[in-house]
Backbone bond lengths (Angstrom), bond angles and torsions (degrees), N, CA, C in turn:
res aa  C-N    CA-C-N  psi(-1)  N-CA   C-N-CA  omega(-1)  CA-C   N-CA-C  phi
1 X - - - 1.478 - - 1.529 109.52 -
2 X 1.553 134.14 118.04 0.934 151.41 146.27 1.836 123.54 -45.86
3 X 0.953 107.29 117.73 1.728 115.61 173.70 1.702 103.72 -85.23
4 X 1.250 116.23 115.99 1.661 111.71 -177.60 1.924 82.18 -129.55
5 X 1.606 85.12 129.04 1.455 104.52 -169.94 1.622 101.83 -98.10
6 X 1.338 118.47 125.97 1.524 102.96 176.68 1.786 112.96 -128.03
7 X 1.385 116.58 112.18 1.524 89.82 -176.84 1.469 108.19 -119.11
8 X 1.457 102.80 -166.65 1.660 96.29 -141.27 0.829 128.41 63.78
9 X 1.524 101.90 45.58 1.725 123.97 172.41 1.328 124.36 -71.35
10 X 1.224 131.90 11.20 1.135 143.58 147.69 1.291 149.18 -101.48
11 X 1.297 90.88 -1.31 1.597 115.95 -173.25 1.546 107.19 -92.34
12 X 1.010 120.33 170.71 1.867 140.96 -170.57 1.453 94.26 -53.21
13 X 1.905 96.46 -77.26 1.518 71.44 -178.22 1.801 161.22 -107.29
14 X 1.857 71.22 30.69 1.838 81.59 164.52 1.361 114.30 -76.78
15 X 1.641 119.66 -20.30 0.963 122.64 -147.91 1.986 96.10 -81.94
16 X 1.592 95.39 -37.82 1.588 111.34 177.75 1.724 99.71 -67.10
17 X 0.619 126.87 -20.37 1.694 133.60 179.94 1.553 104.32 -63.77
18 X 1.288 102.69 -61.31 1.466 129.73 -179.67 1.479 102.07 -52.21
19 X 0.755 111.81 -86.09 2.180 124.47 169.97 1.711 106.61 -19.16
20 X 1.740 110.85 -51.09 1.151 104.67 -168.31 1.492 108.92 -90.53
21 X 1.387 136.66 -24.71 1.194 155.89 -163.63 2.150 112.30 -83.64
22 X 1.245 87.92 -16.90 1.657 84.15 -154.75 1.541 98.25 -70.75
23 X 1.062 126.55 -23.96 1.891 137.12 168.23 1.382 118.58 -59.98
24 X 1.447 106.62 -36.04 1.745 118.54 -169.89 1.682 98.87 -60.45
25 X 1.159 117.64 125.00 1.548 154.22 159.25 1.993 107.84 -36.45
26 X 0.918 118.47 143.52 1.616 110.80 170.23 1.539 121.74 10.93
27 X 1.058 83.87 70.16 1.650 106.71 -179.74 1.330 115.02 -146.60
28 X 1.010 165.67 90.19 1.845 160.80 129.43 1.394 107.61 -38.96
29 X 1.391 115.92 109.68 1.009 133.88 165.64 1.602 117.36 -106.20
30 X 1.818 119.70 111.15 1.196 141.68 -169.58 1.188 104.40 -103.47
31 X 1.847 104.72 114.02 1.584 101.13 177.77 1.522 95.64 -116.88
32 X 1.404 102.82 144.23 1.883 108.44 -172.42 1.817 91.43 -144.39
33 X 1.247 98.87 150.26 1.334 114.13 175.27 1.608 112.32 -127.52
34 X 1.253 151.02 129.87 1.063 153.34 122.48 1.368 93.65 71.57
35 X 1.567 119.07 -81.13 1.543 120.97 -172.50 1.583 117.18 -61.60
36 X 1.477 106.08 -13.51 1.743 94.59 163.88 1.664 108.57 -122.99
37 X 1.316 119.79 12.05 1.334 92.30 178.30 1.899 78.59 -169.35
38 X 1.265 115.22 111.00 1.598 130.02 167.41 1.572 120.08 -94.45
39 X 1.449 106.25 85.29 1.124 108.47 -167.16 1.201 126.04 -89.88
40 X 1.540 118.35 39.33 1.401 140.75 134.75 1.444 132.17 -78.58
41 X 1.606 109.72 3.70 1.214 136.62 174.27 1.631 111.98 -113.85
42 X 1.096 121.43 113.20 1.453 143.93 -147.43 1.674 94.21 -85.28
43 X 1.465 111.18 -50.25 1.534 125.59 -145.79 1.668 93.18 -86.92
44 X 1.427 127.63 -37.84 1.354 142.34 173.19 1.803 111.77 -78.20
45 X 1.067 93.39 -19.88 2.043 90.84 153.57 1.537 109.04 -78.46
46 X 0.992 128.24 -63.09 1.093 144.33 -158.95 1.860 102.43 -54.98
47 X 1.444 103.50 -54.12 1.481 103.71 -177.18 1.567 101.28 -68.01
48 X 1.101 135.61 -39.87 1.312 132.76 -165.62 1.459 104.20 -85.04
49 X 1.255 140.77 -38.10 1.683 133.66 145.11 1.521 101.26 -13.91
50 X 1.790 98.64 -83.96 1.300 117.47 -157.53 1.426 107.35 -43.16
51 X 1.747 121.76 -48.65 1.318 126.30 171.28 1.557 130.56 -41.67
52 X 1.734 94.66 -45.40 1.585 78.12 -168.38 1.993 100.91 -130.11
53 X 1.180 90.48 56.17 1.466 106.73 -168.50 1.281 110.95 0.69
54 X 1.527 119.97 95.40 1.677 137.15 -157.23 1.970 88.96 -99.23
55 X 1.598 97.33 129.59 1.693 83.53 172.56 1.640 92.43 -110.76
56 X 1.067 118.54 -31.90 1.904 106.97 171.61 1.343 128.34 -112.05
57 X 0.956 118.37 147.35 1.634 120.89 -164.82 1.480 112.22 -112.99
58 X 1.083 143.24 77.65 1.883 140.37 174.45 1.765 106.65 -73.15
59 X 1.190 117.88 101.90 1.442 115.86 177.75 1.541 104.55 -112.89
60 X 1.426 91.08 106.09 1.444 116.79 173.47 1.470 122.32 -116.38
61 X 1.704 94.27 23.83 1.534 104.52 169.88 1.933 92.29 -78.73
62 X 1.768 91.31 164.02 1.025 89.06 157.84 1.616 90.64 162.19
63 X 1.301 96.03 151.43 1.907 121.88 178.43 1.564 104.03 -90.20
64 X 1.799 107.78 93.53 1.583 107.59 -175.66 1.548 96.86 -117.44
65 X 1.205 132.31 42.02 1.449 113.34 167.92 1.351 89.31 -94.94
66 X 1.707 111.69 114.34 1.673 120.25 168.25 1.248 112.39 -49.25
67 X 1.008 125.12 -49.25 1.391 130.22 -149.92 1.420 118.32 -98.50
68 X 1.320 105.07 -35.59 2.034 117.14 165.23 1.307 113.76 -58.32
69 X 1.785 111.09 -37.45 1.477 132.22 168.68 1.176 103.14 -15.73
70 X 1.682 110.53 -57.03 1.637 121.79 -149.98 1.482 114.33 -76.31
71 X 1.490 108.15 0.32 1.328 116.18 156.32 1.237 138.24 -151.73
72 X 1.090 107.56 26.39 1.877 139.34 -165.86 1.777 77.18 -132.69
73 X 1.529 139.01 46.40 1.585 122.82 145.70 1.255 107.57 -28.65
74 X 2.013 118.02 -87.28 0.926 116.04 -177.12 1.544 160.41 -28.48
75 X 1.126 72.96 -41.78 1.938 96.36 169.35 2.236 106.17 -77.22
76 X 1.168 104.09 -46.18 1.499 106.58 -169.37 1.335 87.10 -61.34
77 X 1.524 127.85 -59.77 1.541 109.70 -169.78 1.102 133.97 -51.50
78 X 1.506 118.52 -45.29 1.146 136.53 161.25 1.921 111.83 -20.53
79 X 1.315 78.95 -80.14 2.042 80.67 -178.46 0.970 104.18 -79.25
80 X 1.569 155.36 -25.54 1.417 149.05 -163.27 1.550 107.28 -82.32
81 X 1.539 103.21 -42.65 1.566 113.14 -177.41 1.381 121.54 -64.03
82 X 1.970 71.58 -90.67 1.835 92.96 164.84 1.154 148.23 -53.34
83 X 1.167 108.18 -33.01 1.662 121.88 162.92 1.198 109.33 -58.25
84 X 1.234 125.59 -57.62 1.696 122.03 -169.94 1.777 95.50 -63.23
85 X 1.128 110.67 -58.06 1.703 107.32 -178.38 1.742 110.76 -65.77
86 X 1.293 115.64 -19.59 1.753 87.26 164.01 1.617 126.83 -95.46
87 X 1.323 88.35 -14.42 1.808 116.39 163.44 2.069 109.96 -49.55
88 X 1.394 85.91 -45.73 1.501 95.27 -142.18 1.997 78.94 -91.81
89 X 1.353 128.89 -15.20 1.340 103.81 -179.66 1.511 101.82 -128.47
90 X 1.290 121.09 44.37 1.261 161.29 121.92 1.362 114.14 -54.63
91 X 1.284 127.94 -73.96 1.102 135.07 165.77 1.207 121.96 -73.06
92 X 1.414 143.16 14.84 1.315 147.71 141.22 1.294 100.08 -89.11
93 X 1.135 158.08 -4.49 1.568 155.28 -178.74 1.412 113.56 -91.22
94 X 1.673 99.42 -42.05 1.470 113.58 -177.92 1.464 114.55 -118.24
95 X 1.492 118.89 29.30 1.242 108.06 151.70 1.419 103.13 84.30
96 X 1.099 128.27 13.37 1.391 122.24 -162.79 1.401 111.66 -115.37
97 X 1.423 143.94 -174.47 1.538 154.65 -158.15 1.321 101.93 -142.64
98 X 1.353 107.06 144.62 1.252 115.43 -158.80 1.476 116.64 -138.52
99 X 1.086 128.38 105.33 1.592 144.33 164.42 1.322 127.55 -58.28
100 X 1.400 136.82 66.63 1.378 118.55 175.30 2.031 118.07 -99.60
101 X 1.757 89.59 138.08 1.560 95.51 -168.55 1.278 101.47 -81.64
102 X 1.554 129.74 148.22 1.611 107.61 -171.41 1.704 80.93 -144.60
103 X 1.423 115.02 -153.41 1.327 98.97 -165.60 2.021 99.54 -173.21
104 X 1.477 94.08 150.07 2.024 106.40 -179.97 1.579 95.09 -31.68
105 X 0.983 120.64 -56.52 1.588 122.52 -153.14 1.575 109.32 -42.47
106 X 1.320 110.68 -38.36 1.887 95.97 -179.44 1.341 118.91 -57.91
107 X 1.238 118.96 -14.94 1.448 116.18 166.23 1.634 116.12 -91.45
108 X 1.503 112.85 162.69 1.557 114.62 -152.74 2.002 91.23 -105.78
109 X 1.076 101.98 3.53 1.887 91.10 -176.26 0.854 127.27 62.79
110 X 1.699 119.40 30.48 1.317 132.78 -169.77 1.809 118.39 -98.08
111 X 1.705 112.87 -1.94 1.393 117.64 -160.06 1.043 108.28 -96.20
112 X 1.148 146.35 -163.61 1.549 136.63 123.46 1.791 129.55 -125.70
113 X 1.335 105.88 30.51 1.136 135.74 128.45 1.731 150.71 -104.19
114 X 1.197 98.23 149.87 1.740 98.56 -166.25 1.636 91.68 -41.96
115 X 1.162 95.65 151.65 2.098 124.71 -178.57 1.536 82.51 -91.97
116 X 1.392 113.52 122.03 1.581 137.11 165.74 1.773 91.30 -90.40
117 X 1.529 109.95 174.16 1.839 116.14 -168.08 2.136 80.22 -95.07
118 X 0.741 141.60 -1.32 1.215 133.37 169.40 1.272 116.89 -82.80
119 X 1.355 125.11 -48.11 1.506 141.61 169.63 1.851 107.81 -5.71
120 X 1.273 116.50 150.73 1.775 101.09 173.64 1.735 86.85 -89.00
121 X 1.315 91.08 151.56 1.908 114.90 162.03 1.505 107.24 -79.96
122 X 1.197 109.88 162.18 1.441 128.69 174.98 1.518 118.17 -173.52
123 X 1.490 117.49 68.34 1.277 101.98 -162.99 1.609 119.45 -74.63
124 X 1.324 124.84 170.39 1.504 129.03 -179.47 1.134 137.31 -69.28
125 X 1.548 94.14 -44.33 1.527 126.67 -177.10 1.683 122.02 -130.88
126 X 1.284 106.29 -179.50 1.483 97.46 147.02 1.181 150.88 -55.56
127 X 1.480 122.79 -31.95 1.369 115.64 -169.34 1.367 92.95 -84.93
128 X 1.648 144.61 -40.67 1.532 146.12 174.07 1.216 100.75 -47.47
129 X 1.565 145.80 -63.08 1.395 152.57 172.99 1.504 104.18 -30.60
130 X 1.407 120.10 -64.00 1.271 102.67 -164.33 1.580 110.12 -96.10
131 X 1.180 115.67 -11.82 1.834 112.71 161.24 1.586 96.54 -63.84
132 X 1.076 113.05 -42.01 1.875 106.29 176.47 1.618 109.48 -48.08
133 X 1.448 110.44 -46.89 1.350 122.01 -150.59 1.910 94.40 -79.92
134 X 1.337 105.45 -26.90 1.656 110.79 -161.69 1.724 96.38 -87.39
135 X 1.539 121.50 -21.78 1.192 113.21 170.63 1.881 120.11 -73.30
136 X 1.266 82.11 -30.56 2.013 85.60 -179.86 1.357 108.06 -84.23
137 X 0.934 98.61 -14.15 1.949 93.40 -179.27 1.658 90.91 -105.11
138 X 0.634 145.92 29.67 1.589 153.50 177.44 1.947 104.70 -122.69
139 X 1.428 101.97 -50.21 1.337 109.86 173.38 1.223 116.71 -76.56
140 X 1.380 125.15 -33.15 1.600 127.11 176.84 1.611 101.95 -75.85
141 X 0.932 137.92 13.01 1.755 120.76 -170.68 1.342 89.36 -127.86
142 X 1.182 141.05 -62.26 1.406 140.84 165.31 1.449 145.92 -144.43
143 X 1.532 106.44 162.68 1.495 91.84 -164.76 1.166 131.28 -79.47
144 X 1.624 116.36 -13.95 1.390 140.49 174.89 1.503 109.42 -66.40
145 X 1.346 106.73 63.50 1.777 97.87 173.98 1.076 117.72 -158.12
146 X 1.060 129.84 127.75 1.602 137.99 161.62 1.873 113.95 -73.99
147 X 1.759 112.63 128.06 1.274 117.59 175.42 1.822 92.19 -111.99
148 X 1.219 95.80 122.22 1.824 100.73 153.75 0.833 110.38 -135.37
149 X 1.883 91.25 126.19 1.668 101.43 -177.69 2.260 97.81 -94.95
150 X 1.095 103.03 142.35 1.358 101.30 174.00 1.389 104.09 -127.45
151 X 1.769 122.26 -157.05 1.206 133.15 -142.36 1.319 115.59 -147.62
152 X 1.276 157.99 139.11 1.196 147.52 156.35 1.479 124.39 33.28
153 X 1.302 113.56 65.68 1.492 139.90 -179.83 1.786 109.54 -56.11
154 X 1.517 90.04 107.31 2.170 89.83 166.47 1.610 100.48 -151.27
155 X 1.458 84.31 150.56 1.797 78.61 179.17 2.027 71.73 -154.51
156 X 1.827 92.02 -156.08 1.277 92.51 -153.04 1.731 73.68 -102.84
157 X 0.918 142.93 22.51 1.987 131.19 175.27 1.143 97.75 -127.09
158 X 1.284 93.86 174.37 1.728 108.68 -164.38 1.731 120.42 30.73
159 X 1.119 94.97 -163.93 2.162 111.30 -176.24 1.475 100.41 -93.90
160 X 1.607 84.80 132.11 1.233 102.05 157.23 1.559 110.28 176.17
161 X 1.184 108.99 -165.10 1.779 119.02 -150.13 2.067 102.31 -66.04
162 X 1.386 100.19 -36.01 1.328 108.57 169.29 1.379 122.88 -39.96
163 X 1.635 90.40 -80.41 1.467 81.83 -176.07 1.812 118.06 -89.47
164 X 1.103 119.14 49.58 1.220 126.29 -148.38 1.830 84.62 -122.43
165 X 1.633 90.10 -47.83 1.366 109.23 170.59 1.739 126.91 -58.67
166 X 1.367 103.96 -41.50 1.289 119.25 -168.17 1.349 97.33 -92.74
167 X 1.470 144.26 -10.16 1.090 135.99 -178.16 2.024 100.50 -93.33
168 X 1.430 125.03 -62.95 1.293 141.01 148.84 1.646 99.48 -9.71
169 X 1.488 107.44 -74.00 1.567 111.61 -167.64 1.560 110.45 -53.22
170 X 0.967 137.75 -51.39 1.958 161.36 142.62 1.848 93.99 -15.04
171 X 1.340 115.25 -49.02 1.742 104.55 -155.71 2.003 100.93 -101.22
172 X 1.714 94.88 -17.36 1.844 79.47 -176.68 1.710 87.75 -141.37
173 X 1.713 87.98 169.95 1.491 105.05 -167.87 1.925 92.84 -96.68
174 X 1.172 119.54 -7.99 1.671 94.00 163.31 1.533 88.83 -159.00
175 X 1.725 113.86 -170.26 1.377 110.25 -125.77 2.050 90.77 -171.98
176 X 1.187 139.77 96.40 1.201 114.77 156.28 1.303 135.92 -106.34
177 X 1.203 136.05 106.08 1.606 164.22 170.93 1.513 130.25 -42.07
178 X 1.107 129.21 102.29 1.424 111.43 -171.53 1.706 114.69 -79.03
179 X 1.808 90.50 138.62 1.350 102.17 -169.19 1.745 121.67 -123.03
180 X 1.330 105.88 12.54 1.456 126.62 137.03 1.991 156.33 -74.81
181 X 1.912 83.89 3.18 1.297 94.32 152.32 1.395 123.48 -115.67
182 X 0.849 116.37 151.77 2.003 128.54 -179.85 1.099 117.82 -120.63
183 X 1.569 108.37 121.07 1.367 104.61 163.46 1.746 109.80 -164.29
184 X 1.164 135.24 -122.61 1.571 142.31 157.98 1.334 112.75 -139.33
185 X 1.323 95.26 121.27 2.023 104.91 162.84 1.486 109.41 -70.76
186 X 1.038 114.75 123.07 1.341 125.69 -177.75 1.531 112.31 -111.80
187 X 1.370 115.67 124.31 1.496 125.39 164.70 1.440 124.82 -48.85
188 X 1.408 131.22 130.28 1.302 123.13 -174.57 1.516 112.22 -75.81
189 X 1.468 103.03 -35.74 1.674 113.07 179.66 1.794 107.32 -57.86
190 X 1.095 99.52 -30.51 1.641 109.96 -162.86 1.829 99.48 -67.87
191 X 1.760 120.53 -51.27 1.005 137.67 -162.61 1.939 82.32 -84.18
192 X 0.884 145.87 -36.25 1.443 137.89 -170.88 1.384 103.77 -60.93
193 X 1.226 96.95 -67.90 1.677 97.51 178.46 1.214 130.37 -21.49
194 X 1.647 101.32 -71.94 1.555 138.61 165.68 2.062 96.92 -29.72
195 X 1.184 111.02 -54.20 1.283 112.83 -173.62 1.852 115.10 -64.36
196 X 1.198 108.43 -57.34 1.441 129.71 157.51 1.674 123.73 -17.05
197 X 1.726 84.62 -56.66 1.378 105.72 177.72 1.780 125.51 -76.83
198 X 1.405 114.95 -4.57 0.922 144.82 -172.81 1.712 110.83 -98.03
199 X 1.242 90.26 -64.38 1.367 107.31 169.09 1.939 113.09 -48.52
200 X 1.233 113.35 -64.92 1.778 128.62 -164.80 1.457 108.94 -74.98
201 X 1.763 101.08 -20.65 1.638 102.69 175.82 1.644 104.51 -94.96
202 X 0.900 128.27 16.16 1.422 137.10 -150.43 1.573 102.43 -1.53
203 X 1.125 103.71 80.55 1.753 120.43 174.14 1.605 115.52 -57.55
204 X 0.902 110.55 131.31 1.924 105.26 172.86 1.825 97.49 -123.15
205 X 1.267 112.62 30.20 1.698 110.62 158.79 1.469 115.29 -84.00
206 X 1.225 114.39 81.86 2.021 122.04 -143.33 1.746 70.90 -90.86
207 X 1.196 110.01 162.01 1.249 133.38 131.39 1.787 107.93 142.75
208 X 1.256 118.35 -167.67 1.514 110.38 -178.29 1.354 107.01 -90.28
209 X 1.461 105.54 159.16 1.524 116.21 -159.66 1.766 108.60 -154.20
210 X 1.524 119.07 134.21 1.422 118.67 179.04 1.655 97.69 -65.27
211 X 1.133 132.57 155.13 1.840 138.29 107.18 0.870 145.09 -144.79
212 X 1.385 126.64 112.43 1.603 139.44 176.96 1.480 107.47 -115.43
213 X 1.461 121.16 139.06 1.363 104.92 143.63 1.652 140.36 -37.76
214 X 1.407 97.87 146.33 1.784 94.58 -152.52 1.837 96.69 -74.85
215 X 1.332 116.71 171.32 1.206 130.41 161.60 2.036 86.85 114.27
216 X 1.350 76.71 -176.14 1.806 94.43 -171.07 2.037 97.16 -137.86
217 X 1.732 93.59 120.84 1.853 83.08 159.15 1.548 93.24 -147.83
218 X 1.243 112.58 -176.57 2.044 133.08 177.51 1.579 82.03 -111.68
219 X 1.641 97.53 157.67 1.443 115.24 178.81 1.349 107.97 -52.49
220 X 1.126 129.13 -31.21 1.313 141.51 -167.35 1.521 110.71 -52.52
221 X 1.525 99.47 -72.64 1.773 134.04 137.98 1.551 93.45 -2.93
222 X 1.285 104.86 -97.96 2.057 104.89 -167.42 1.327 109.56 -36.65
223 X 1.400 104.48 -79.63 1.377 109.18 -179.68 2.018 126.98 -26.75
224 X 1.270 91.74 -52.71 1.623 94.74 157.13 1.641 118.52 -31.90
225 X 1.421 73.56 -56.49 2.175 82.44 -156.50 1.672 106.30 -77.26
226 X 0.975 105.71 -37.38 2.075 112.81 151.80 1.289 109.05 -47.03
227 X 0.957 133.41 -50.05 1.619 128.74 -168.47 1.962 93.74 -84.43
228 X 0.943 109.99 -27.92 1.370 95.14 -160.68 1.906 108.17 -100.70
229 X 1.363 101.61 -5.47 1.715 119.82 177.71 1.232 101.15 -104.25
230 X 1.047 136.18 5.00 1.673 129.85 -170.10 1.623 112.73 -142.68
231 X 2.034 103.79 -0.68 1.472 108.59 -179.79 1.344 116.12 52.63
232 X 2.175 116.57 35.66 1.512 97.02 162.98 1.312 115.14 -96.37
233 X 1.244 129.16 153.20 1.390 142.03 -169.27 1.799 109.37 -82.07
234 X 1.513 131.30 88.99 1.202 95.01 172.50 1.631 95.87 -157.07
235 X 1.225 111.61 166.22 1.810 108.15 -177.65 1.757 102.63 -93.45
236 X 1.541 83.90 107.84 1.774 106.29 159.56 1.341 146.42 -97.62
237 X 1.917 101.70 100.00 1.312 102.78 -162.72 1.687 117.75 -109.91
238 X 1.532 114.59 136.90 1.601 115.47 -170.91 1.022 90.19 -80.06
239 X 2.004 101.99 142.42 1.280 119.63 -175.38 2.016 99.10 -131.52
240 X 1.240 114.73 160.31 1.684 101.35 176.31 2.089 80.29 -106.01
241 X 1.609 68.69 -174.16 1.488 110.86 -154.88 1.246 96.55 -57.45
242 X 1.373 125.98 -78.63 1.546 142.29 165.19 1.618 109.68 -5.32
243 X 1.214 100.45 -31.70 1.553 101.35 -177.79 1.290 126.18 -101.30
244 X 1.225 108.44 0.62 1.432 130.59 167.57 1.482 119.16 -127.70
245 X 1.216 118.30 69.64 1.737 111.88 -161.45 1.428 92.05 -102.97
246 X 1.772 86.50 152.28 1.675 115.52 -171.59 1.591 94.87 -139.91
247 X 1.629 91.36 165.67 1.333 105.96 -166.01 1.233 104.61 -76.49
248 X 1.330 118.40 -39.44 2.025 109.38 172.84 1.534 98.44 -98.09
249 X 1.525 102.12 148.91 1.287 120.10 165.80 1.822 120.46 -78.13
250 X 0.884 111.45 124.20 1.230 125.85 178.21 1.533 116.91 -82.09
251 X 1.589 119.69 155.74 1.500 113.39 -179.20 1.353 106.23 -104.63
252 X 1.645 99.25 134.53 1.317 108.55 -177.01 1.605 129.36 -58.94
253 X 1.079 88.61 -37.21 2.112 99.61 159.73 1.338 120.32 -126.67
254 X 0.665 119.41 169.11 2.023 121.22 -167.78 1.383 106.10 166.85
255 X 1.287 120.60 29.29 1.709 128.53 140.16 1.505 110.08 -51.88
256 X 1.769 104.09 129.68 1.451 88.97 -166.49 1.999 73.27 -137.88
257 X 1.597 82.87 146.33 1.513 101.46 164.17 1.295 115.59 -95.06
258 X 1.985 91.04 147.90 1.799 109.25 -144.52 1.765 76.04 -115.56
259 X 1.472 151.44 9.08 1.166 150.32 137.73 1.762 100.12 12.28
260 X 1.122 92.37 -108.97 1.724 112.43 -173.30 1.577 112.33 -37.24
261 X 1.476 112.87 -58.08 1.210 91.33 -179.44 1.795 137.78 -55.93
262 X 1.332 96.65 -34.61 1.537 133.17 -168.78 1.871 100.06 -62.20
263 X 1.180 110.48 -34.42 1.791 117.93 177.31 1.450 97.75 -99.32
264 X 1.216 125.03 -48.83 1.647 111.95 -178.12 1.505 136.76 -67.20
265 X 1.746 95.07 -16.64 1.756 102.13 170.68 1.665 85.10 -119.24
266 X 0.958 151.38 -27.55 1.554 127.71 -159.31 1.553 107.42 89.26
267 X 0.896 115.48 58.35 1.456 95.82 178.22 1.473 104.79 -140.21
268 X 1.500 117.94 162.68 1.654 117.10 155.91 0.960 118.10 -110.44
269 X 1.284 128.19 174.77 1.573 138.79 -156.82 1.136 115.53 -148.27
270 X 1.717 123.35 100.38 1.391 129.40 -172.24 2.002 109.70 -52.09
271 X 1.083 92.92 161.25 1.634 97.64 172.24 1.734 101.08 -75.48
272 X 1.435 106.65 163.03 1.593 92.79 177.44 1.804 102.70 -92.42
273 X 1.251 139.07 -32.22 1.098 107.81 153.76 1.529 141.62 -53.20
274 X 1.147 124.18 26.42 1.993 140.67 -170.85 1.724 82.14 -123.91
275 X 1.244 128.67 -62.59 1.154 132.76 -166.25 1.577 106.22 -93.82
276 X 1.132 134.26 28.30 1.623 136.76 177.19 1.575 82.45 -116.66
277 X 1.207 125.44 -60.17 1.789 131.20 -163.97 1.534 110.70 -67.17
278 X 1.437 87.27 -48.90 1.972 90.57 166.81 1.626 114.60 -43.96
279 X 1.348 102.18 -61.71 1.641 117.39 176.43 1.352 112.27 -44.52
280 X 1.414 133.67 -62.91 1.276 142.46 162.68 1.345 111.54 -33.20
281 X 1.305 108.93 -83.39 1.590 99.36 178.56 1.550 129.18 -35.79
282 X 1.327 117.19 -51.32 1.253 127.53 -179.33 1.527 125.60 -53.35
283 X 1.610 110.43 -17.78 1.230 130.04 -173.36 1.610 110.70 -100.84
C-alpha cells in the first residue's frame, strides 16, 4: 500500500482527485488542508512524511486570489514558494514523487500562439511570479517531479467562475463578460484523472508539462456555453478589459499547447465544451 499525500484538501481539485481516486487499488490517498498539515512549515512536513511514510506528494495547495496577490506578496510566497520547495525537498529526503500544480499565469499573454513548456515566462503579477518561483524551487530540490501548469480551473466543488456564473445568471436578467482574454477552461475532473494516472502508472516521464482541455474561448466564450448547457436564461454581453479593471493584470492569451504531454503519457484530451456538458449534466 502506497501513501499518496494530497494537499489542498479542500480545494476543487483535490476534491476531483478524491471522486476519481476512491476505486484505485493499493493506494492511500491523504487529503490535509492547512488545519492538519501547514505547508509553510518545513519542520511539520518533515514529521508528517516521517509519520505516515508518504511515497507521492500532489500539492494542490496554493494562494490563488489573483488580485489580493497584489498585496498579500508575503503570504502568496510563503505557500506558493515555500511550500512547494519544502514539499518538494521533503520528498527528496524520503524517496518520494512529487506533483506540483502550477498554472497559465507565468506567461505574460503576449504571443499569438499556444505557449509550448519551452516558451520564455514573464509573469504579470504576483500570483504568476510566485507559481513561477514554486516551479524552480520545485525543480532545484528534485528530479522526481512532475510540474503541470494548467488553465481555468471549474469543476462542480468549491469556487469558481462556473458556478460563479450560474449563481449571477439565477439573480439578474443580463450579465457583461470579458471577451478580450483567451485561453481554455479546463475541467478539474479531467486534470484529476490525468494526475491519478500518473500516480497508478508510477510514471518517471518527470519534467514540466502543459494541461488544459483542448479548444480556445474568452470568458465571454465560457460563460455563453454555461448559460446555454445548463438552460439559464439571461442577456450576455462582451465587454473588454478596460471595462472591468482589476488590480492584477491578466494575460491576454494563455492557450497553451498540450503537444508534450499528450505523447509522453499517452493520453487524449476532451475539448472543454465535451467536458463543460458532461459537468452540467452530471450535476
Amino acid at each position: 500500500m502506497r501513501n499518496i499525500l494530497v494537499t489542498g484538501g479542500h480545494g476543487q481539485l483535490a476534491a476531483c482527485i478524491k471522486d476519481i481516486a476512491k476505486d484505485v487499488q493499493d493506494h492511500h490517498f491523504i487529503y490535509v488542508d492547512v488545519d492538519e498539515l501547514d505547508i509553510t512549515q518545513s519542520e511539520a512536513i518533515t514529521a508528517f512524511f516521517e509519520a505516515k511514510n508518504i511515497a507521492f506528494c500532489v500539492n494542490c495547495a496554493a494562494y490563488t486570489a489573483v488580485d489580493r496577490a497584489e498585496t498579500d506578496k508575503e503570504i502568496a510566497e510563503r505557500v506558493n514558494v515555500l511550500g512547494a520547495k519544502y514539499l518538494a525537498e521533503a520528498c527528496k529526503a524520503h524517496s518520494a514523487k512529487f506533483i506540483q500544480i502550477s498554472t497559465d499565469f507565468v506567461f505574460d499573454g503576449g504571443q499569438s500562439s499556444p505557449y509550448t513548456e519551452e516558451d520564455g515566462t514573464n509573469p504579470l503579477g504576483v500570483y504568476g511570479s510566485t507559481k513561477l518561483a514554486g516551479e524552480r524551487a520545485t525543480a532545484s530540490a528534485l528530479k522526481e517531479h512532475f510540474i503541470l501548469r494548467t488553465s481555468w480551473l471549474y469543476s462542480e466543488h468549491g469556487n469558481n467562475f462556473l458556478k460563479t456564473m450560474l449563481r449571477l445568471g439565477a439573480e439578474r436578467e443580463s450579465l457583461g463578460v470579458v471577451c478580450d482574454q483567451i485561453g481554455t477552461p479546463t475541467y478539474a475532473g479531467d486534470l484529476a484523472k490525468l494526475i491519478v494516472k500518473i500516480i497508478v502508472g508510477d510514471s518517471q516521464a518527470y519534467g514540466t508539462y502543459h494541461y488544459s482541455n483542448e479548444g480556445v474561448a474568452s470568458w465571454y466564450d465560457f460563460a455563453k456555453a454555461i448559460f446555454d448547457e445548463s438552460a439559464t436564461l439571461v442577456k450576455l454581453a462582451p465587454i473588454r478589459s478596460e471595462a472591468y479593471p482589476t488590480p492584477a493584470k491578466r494575460p491576454a492569451f494563455s492557450v497553451m499547447d498540450k503537444s508534450k504531454i499528450k505523447e509522453a503519457l499517452h493520453i487524449e484530451i476532451p475539448h472543454w465544451r465535451d467536458s463543460l456538458a458532461g459537468m452540467i449534466k452530471k450535476v
